[in-house]
C-alpha positions in Angstrom: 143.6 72.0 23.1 146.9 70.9 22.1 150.3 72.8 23.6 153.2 74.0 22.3 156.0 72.6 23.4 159.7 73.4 23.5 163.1 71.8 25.1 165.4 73.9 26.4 168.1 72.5 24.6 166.4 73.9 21.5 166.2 77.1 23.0 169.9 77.4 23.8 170.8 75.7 20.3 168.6 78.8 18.9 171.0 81.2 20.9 173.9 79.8 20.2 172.7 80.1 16.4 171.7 83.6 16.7 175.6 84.7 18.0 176.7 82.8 15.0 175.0 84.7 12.7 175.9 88.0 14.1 179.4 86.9 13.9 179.1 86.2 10.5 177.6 89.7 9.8 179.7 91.6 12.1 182.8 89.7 9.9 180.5 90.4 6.4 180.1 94.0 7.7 184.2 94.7 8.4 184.9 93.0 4.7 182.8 95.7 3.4 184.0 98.3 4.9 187.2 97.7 4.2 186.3 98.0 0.3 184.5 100.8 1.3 187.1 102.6 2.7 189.2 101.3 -0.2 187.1 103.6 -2.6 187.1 106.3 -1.1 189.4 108.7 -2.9 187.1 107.7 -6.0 185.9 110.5 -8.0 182.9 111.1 -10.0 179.3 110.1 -9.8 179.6 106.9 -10.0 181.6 106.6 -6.8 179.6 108.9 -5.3 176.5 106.6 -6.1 178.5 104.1 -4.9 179.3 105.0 -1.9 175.9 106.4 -1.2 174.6 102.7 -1.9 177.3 101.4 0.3 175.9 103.7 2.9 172.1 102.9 2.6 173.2 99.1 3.0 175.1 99.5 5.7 172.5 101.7 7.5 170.5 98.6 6.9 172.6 95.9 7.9 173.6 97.9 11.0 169.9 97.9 11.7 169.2 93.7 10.5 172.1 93.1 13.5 170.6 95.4 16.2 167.0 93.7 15.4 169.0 90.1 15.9 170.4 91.2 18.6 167.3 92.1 20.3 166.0 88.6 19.5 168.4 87.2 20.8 168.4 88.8 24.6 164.5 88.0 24.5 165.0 84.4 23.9 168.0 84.4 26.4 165.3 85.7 29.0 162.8 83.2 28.0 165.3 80.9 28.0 166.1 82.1 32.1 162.7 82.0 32.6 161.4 78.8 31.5 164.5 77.3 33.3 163.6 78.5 36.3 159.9 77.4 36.1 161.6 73.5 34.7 163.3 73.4 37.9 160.1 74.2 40.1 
């Protein structure tokens, strides 16, 4: 049986990747919404299919982050955990 295995430094590294990605979406996010708001006294349908676009991406990005997020607190607990068992 062969075994997986993993350093710890790669396991930080993949942390430390993971806040830099949310960074760049939280930065990507506030871009957009500052076009965003920068629409809104658009008329019509178009703008009104734009903004309902912008809104459905958004909704989606906002969800992408909260799903990275999430991934990145379990890895920080593995991280913890396999630590501690290292240092047994």
């Amino acid at each position: 049986m062969s075994r997986i295995v993993v350093e710890l430094l790669d396991l930080m590294k993949a942390e430390q990747e993971l806040s830099k990605l949310l960074q760049k979406l939280k930065r990507n996010e506030l871009h957009l919404r500052t076009i965003s708001d920068g629409i809104q006294d658009w008329k019509g349908k178009s703008a009104d299919e734009l903004r309902s676009r912008l809104d459905v991406f958004f909704k989606g990005l906002q969800k992408q982050m909260e799903y990275i997020e999430e991934q990145k607190i379990q890895l920080a607990k593995y991280t913890y955990r396999m630590e501690r068992v290292d240092q047994q």
